[in-house]
VEXNUFI-527302 format. One record per residue (C-alpha): residue in three letters; residue number from 1; x, y, z. Coordinates in steps of 0.1 Angstrom, whole numbers. Layout:
BEGIN
@type = ALA | seq = NUM | u = X | v = Y | w = Z
...
***
This chain:
BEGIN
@type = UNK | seq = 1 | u = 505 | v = 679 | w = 1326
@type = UNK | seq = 2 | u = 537 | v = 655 | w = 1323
@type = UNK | seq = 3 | u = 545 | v = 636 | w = 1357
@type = UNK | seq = 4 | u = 559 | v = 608 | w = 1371
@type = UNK | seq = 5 | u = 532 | v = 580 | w = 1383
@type = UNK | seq = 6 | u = 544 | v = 557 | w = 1412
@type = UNK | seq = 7 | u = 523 | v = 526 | w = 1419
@type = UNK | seq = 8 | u = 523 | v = 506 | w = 1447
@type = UNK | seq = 9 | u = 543 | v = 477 | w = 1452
@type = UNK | seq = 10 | u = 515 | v = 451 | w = 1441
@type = UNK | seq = 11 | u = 522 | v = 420 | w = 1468
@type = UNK | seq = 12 | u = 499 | v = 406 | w = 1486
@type = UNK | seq = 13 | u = 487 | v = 418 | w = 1520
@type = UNK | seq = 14 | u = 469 | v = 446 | w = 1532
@type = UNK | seq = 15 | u = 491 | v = 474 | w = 1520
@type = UNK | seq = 16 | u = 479 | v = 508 | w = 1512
@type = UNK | seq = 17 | u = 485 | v = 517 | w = 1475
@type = UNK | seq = 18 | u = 506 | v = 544 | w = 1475
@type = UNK | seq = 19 | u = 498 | v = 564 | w = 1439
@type = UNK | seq = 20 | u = 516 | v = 598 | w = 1438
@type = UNK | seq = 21 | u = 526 | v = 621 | w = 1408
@type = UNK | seq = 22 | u = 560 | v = 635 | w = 1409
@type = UNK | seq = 23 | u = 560 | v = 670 | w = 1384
@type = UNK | seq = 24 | u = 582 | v = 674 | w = 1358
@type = UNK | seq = 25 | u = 575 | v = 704 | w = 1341
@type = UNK | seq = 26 | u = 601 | v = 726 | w = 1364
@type = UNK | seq = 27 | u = 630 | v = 702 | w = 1355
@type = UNK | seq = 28 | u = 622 | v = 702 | w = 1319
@type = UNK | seq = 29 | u = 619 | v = 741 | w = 1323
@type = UNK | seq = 30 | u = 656 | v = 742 | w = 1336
@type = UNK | seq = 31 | u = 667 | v = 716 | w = 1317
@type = UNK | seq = 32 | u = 656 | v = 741 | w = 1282
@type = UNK | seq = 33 | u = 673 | v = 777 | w = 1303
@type = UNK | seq = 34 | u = 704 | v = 756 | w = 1312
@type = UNK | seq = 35 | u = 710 | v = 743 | w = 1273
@type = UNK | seq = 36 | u = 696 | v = 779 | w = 1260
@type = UNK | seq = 37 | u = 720 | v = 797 | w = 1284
@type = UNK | seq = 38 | u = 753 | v = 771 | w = 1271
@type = UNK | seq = 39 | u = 741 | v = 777 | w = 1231
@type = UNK | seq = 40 | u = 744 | v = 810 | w = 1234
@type = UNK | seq = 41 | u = 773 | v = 819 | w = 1253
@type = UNK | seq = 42 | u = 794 | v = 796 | w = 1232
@type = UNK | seq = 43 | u = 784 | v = 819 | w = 1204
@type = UNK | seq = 44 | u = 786 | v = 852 | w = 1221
@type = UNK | seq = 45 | u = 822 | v = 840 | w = 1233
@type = UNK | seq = 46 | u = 832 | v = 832 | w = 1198
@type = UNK | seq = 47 | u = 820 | v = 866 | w = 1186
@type = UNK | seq = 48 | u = 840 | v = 880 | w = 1214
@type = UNK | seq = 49 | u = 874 | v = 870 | w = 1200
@type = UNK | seq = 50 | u = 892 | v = 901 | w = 1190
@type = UNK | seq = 51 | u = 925 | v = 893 | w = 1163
@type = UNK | seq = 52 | u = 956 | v = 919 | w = 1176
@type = UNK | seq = 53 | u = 988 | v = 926 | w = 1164
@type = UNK | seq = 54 | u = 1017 | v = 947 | w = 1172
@type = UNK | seq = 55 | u = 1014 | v = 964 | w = 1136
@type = UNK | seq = 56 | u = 1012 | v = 1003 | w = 1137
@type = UNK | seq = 57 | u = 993 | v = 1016 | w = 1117
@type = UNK | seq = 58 | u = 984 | v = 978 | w = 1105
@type = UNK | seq = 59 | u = 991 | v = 954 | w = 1080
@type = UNK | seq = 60 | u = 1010 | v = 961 | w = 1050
@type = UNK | seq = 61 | u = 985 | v = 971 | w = 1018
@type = UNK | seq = 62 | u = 985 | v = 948 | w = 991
@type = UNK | seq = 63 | u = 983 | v = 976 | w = 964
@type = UNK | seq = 64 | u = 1017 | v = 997 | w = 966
@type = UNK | seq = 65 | u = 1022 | v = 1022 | w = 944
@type = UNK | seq = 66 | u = 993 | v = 1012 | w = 922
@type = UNK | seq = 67 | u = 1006 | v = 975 | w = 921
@type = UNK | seq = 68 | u = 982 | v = 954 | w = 935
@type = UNK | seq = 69 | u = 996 | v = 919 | w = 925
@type = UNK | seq = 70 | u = 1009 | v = 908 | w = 959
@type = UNK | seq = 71 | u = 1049 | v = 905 | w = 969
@type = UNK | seq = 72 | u = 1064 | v = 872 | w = 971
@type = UNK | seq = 73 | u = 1086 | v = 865 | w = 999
@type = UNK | seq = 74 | u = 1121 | v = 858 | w = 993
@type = UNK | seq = 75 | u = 1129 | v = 824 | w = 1014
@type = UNK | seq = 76 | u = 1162 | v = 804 | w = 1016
@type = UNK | seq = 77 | u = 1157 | v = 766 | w = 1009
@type = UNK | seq = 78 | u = 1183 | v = 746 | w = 1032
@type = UNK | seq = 79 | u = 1180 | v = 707 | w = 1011
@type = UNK | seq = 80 | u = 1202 | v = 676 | w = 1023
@type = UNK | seq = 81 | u = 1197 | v = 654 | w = 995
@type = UNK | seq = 82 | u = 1231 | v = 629 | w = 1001
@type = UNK | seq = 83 | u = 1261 | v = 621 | w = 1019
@type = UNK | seq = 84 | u = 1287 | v = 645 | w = 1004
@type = UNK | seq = 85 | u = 1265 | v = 684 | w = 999
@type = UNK | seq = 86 | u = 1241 | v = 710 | w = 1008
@type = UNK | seq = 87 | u = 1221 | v = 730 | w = 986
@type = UNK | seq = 88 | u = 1209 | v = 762 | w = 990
@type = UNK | seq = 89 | u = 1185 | v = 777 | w = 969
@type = UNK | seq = 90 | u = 1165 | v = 810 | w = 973
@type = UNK | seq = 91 | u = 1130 | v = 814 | w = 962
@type = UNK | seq = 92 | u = 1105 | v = 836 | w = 959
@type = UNK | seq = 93 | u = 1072 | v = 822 | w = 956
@type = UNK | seq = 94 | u = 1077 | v = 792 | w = 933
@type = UNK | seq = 95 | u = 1107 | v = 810 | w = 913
@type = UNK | seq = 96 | u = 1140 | v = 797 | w = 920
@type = UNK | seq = 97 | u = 1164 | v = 831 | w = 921
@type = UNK | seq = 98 | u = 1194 | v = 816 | w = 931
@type = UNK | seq = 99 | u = 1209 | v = 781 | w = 937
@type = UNK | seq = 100 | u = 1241 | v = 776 | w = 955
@type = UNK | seq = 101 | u = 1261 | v = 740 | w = 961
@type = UNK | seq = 102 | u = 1280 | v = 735 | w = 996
@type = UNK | seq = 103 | u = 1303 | v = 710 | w = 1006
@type = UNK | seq = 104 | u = 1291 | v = 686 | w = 1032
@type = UNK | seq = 105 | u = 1322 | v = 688 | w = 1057
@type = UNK | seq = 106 | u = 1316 | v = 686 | w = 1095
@type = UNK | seq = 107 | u = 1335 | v = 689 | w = 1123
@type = UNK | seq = 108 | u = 1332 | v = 665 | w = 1152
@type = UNK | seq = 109 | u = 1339 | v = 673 | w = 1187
@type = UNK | seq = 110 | u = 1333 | v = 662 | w = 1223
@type = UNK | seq = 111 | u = 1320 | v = 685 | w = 1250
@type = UNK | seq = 112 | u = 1323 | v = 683 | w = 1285
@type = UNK | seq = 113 | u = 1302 | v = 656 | w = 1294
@type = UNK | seq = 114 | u = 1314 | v = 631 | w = 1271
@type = UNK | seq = 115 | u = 1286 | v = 642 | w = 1240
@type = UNK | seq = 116 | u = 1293 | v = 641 | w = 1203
@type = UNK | seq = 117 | u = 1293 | v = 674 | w = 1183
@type = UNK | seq = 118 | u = 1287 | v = 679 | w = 1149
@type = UNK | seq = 119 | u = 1296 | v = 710 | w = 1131
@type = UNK | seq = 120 | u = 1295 | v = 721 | w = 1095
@type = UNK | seq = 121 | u = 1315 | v = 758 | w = 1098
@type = UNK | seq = 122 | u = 1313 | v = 761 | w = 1060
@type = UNK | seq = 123 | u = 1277 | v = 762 | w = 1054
@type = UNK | seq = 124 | u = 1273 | v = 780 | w = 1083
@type = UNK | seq = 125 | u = 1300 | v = 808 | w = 1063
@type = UNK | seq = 126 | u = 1279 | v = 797 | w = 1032
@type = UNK | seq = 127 | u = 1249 | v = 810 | w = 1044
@type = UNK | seq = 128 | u = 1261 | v = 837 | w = 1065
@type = UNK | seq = 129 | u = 1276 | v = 854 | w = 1031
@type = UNK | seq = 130 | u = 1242 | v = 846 | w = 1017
@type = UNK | seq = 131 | u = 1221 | v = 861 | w = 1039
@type = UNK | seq = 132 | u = 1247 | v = 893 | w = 1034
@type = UNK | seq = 133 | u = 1240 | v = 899 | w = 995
@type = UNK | seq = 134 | u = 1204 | v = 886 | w = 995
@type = UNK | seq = 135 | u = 1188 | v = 884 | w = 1024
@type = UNK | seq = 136 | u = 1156 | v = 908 | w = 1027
@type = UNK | seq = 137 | u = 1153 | v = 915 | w = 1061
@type = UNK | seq = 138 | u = 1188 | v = 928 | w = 1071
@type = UNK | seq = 139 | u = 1180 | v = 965 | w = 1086
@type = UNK | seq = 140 | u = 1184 | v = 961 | w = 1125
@type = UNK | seq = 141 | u = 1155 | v = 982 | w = 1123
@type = UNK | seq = 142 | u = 1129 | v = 958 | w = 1107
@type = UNK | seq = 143 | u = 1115 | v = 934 | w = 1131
@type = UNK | seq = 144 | u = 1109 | v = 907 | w = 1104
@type = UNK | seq = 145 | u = 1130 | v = 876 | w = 1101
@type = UNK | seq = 146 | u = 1141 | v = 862 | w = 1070
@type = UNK | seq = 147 | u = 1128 | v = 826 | w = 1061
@type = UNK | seq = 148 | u = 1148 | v = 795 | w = 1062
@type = UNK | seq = 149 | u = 1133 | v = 760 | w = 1053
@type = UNK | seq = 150 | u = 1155 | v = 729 | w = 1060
@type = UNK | seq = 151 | u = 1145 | v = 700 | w = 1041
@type = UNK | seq = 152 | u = 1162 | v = 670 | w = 1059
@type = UNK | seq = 153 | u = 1152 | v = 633 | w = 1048
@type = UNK | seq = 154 | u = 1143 | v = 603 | w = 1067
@type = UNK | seq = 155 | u = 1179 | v = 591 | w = 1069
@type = UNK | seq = 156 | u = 1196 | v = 617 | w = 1084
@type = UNK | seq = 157 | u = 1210 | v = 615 | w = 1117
@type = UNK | seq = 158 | u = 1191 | v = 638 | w = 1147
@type = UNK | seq = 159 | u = 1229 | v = 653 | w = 1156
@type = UNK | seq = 160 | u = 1236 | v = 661 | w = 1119
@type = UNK | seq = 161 | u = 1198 | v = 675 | w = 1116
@type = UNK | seq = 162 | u = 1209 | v = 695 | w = 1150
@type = UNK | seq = 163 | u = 1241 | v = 711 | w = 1136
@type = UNK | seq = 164 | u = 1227 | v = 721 | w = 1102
@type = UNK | seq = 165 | u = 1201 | v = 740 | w = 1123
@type = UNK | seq = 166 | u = 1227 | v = 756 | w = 1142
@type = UNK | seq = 167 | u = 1246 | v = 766 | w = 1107
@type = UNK | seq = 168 | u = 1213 | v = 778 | w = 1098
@type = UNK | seq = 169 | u = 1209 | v = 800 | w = 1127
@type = UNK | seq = 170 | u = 1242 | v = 815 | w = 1133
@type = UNK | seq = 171 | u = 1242 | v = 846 | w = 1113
@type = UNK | seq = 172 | u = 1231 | v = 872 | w = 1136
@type = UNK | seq = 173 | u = 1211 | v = 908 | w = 1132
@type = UNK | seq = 174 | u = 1220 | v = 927 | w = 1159
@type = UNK | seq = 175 | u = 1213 | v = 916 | w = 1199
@type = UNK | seq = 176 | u = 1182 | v = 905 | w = 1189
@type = UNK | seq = 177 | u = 1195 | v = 873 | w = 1180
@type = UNK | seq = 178 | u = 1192 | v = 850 | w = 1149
@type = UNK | seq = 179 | u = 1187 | v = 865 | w = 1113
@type = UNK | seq = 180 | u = 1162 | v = 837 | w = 1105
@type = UNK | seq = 181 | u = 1129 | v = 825 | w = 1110
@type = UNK | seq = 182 | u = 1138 | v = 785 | w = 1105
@type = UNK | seq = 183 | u = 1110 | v = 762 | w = 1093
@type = UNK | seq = 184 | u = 1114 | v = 724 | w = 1095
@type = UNK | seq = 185 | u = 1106 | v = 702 | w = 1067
@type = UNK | seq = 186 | u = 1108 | v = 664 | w = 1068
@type = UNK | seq = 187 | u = 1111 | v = 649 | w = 1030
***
């Protein structure tokens, strides 16, 4: 049987040795329920999870119309690569569909508080005629997005990284707000 043994304090004098066995079998017994009970609810929780989506009747099939290789995604490519233009370029997948260069002009102006604003009005007209002949996702129906990925490098000012995301965003579906889905990149 596991215990404890105490012995007595060993001094000298006429003490009474005290010599008493504490058990430790029930704390080793709860100590093995407790860590039994945590092992498997951490796995019964896990099992638990339940993935959802708003998707009637689900997700798309793969295989339409006895195609089975799977669709590529068009995406619009926002790149900053100097001082003086944009380039937009769509791609689906790795394939480069279109390409389109933009003039880097911006507009500066104060608001109320004394702040600076940048804005570049002709790539946001750029890609608003863009998104007009080949964006995918255009039927105020569809509750998809078009993608947008805005490649800014190191050098670029935040305010300048600010107002192409604005140009980016300002086409409009509908009341339901911006016509893309904007992804960040950091070259």
């Amino acid at each position: 049987m596991a215990g404890v043994s105490v012995e007595g304090g060993g001094g000298g004098g006429e003490r009474r040795a005290v010599d008493s066995e504490i058990n430790m079998i029930p704390m080793i017994d709860l100590l093995m329920v407790t860590i039994s009970f945590l092992l498997i609810t951490a796995v019964w929780s896990h099992m638990a999870r339940l993935e959802g989506s708003a998707q009637v009747p689900g997700p798309p099939s793969p295989c339409e119309d006895g195609n089975c290789t799977p669709k590529k995604e068009r995406k619009l490519h926002v790149a900053v690569p100097d001082e003086t233009r944009f380039v937009l370029t769509w791609k689906e997948g790795a394939d480069v569909v279109r390409k389109v260069d933009v003039p880097r002009t911006s507009r500066r102006s104060t608001d109320e508080h004394g702040h600076e604003a940048i804005r570049f009005p002709e790539l946001a007209r750029t890609i608003e005629g863009e998104w007009n002949n080949w964006g995918v996702h255009r039927d105020p129906g569809d509750r998809r997005r078009d993608q947008v990925v805005v490649h800014a490098g190191n050098d670029l000012r935040y305010a300048e990284v600010v107002a192409v995301m604005d140009a980016v965003t300002s086409p409009r579906r509908g009341p339901k707000g911006s016509a893309f889905e904007l992804t960040f990149a950091a070259d």
